[in-house]
C-alpha positions as CSV (number, residue, x, y, z in Angstrom):
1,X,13.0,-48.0,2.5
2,X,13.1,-46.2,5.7
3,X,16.6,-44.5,6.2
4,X,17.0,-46.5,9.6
5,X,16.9,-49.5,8.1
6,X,19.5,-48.6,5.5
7,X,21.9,-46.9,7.8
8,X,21.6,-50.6,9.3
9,X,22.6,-52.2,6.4
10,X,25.5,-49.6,5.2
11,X,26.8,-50.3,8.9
12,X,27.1,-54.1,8.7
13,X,29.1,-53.8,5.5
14,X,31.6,-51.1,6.8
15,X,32.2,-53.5,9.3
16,X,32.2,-56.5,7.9
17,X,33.6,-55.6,4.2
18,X,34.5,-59.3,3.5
19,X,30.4,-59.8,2.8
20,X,30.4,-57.8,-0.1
21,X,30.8,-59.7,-3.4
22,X,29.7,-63.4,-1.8
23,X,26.9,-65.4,-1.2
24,X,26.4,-63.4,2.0
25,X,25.5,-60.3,0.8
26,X,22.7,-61.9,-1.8
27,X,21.3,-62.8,1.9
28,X,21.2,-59.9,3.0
29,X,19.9,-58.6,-0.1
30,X,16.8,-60.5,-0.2
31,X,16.3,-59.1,3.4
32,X,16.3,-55.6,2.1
33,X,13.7,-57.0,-0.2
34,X,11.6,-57.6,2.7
35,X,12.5,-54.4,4.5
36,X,10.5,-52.4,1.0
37,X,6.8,-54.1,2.0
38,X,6.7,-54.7,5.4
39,X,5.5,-52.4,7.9
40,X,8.5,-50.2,9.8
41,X,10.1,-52.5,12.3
42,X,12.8,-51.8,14.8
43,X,15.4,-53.9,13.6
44,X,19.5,-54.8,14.5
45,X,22.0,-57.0,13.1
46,X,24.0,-59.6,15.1
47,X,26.7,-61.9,14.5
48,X,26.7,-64.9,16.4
49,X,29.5,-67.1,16.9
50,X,28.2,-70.8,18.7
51,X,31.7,-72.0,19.8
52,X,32.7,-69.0,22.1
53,X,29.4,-68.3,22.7
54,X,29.5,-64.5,22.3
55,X,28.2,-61.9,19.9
56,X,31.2,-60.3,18.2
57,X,29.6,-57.7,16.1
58,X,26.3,-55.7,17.2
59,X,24.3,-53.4,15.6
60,X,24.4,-49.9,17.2
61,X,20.3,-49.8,16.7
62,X,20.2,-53.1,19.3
63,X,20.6,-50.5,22.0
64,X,18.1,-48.0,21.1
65,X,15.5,-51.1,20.3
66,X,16.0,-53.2,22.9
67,X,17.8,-51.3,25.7
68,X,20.3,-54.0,26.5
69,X,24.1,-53.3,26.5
70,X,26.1,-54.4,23.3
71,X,29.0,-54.6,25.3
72,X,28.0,-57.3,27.9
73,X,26.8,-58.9,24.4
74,X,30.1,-59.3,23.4
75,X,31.5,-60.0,26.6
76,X,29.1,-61.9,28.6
77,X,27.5,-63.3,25.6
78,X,25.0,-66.3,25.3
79,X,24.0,-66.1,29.5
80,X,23.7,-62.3,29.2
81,X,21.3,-62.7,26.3
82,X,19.7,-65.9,27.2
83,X,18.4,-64.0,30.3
84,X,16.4,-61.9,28.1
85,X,14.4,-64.7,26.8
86,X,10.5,-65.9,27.7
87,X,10.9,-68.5,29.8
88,X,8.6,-70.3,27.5
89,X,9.8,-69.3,24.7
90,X,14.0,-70.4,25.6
91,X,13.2,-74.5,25.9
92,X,11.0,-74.5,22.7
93,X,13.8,-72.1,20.6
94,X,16.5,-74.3,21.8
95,X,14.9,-77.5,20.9
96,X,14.0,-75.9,17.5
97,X,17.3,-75.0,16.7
98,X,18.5,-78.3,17.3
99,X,16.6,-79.6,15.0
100,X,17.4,-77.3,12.3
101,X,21.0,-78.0,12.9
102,X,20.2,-82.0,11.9
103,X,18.2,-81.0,9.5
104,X,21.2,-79.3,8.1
105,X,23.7,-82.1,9.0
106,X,21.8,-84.9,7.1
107,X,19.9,-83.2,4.8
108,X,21.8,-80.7,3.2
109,X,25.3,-81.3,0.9
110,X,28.2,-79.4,2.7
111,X,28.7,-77.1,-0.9
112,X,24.9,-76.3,-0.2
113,X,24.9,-74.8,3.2
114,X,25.8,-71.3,2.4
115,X,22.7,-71.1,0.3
116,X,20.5,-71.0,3.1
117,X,18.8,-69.2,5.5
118,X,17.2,-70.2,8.8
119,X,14.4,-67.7,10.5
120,X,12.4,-68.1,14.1
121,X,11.0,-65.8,16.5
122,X,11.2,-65.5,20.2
123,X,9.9,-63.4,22.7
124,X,13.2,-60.7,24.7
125,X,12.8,-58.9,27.5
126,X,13.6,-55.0,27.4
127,X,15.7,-52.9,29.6
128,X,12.4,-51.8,31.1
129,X,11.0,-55.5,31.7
130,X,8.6,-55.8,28.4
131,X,8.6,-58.1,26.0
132,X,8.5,-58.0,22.8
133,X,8.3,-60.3,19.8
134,X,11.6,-61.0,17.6
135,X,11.7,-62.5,14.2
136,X,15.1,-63.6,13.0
137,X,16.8,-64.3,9.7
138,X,20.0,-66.1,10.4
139,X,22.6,-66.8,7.2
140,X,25.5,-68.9,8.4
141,X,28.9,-67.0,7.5
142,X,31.9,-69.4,8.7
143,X,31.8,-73.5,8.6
144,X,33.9,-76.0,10.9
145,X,35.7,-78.9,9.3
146,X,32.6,-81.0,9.2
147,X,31.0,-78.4,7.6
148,X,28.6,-77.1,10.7
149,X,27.5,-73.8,11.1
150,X,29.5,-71.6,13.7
151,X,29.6,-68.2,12.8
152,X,26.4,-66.5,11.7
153,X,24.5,-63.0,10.7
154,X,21.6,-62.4,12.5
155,X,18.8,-59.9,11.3
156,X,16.4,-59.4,13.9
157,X,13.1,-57.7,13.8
158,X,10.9,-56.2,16.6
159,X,7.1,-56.7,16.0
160,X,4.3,-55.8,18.1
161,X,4.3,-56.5,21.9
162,X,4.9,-59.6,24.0
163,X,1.8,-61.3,22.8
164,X,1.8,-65.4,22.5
165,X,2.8,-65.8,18.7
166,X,3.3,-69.9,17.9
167,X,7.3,-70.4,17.6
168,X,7.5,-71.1,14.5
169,X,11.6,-72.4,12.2
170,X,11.9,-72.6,8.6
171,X,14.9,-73.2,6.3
172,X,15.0,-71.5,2.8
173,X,17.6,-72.0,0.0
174,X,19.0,-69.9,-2.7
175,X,18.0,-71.2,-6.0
176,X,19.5,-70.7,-9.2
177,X,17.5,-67.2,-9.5
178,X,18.9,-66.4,-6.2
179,X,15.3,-66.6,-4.9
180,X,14.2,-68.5,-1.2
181,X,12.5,-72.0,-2.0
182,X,11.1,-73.2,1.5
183,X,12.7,-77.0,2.1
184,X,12.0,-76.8,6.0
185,X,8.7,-75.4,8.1
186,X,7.7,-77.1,11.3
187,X,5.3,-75.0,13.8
188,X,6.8,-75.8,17.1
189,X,3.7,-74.3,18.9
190,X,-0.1,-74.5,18.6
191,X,-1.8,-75.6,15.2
192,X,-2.3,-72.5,12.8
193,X,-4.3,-71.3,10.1
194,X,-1.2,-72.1,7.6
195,X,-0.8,-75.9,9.1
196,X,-1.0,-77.3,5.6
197,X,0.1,-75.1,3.0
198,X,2.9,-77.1,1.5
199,X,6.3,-75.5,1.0
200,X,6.0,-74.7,-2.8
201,X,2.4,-72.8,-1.6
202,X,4.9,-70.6,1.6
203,X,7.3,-70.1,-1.3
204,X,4.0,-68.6,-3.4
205,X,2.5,-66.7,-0.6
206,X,5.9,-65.1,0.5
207,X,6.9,-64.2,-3.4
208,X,2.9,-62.5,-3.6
209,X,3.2,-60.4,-0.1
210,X,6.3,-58.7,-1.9
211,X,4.3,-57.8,-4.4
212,X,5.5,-60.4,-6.9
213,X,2.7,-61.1,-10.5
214,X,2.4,-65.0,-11.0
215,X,4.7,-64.6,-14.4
216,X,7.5,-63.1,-11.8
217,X,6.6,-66.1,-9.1
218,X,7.0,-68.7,-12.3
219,X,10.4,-67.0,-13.2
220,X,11.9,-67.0,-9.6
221,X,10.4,-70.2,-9.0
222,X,11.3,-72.4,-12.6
223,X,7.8,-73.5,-12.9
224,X,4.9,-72.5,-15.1
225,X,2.7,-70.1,-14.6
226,X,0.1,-72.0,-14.8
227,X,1.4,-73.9,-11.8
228,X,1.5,-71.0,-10.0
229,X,-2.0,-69.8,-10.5
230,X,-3.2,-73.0,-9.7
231,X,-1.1,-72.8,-6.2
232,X,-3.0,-69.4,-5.8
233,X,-6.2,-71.1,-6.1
234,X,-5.5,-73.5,-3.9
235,X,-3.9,-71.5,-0.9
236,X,-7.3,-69.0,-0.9
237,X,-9.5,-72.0,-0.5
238,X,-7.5,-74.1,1.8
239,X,-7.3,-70.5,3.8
240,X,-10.6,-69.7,3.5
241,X,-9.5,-66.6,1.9
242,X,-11.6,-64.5,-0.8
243,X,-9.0,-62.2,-2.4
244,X,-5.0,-62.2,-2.5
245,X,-5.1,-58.8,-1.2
246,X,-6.4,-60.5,2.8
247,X,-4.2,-63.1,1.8
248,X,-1.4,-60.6,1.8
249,X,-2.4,-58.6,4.7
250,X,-2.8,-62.2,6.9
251,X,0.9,-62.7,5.9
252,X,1.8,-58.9,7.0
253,X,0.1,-59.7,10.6
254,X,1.7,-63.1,11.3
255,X,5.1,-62.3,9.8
256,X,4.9,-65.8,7.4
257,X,8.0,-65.2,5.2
């Protein structure tokens, strides 16, 4: 693990030291999980709070990253941010968390919501005018009466430049193995290569890329191993893939996790 990225980590739990020992912090464990394969990223944690609209905890690394002042994040908020965004990119993100939100609200038992974890990307503007690509991993911390989501940590991850990438949400829960199962993955943009893997196959592919055997993948998973191999086969010829290994190193490019 790069020392960056765990200096980011230790700092998010000296400041928030009511994580430790809750559901939260197996979230952000399975994020330091990705942190040990994929390819060094500029990365910051945020916490987002939807009913003020403001950002009360920022990660001292979203400065060097991006550029942007932390304080006009916490003061400012939503507008200051928002004015960051692709123009493209704001209408499609805002209609796609929308729909995770009913998702959540209809779909999901209130005792359940703290198991999951929502993930998107965007395109943000820079200090210097460039943008650049953001994936996100959002695990909500704090629910309202009804049981919505209101206060939330966000890890966010800088890859590559400001090149198109198809927006892209997905909602993963915690199983019983404290491992993601995919139960929501709807590609707001163009048609892609991964258009019809089924969620059990994402689950497969993400558990491989992080170097996972198929015995492991059953384990996590609570099916056979059998049933994994057989969703291995499947995902190479439906992605006209030869080998796991460019398998793999298509879900490194795209950032499918």
């Amino acid at each position: 693990m790069h020392k960056n990225t765990l200096d980011l980590f230790e700092e998010i739990f000296d400041t928030h030291k009511e994580y430790k020992e809750t559901v939260i912090e197996t979230h952000i464990q399975k994020l330091r999980e990705l942190d040990e394969y994929l390819p060094p990223m500029q990365s910051f944690f945020i916490v987002t709070n939807t009913t003020t609209q403001k950002y009360p905890f920022i990660s001292k690394n979203f400065e060097f990253a991006l550029g942007l002042d932390r304080e006009k994040m916490s003061t400012i908020g939503a507008p200051y941010w928002f004015s960051h965004f692709h123009p493209d990119d704001l209408p499609v993100w805002m209609r796609l968390l929308e729909d995770l939100m009913i998702f959540t609200m209809t779909e999901i038992s209130v005792n359940e919501r703290d198991k999951l974890s929502y993930s998107w990307n965007f395109r943000i503007k820079n200090s210097n005018g460039e943008f650049f690509n953001v994936y996100e991993h959002q695990t909500p911390t704090y629910f309202d009466e009804i049981g919505k989501p209101i206060i939330g940590i966000a890890h966010q991850s800088i890859v590559g430049k400001g090149e198109f990438r198809p927006i892209i949400g997905t909602v993963k829960k915690l199983n019983a193995n404290n491992e993601y199962e995919t139960i929501y993955y709807k590609n707001y943009s163009q048609k892609l290569l991964t258009s019809n893997i089924t969620n059990r196959e994402k689950d497969v592919i993400r558990l491989l890329a992080l170097n996972n055997t198929s015995i492991e993948i059953a384990e996590k998973l609570f099916i056979s191993t059998h049933t994994v191999n057989v969703h291995r086969k499947n995902i190479l010829s439906k992605l006209n893939f030869n080998s796991t290994k460019e398998l793999i190193q298509h879900c490194l490019v795209h950032q499918l996790f």
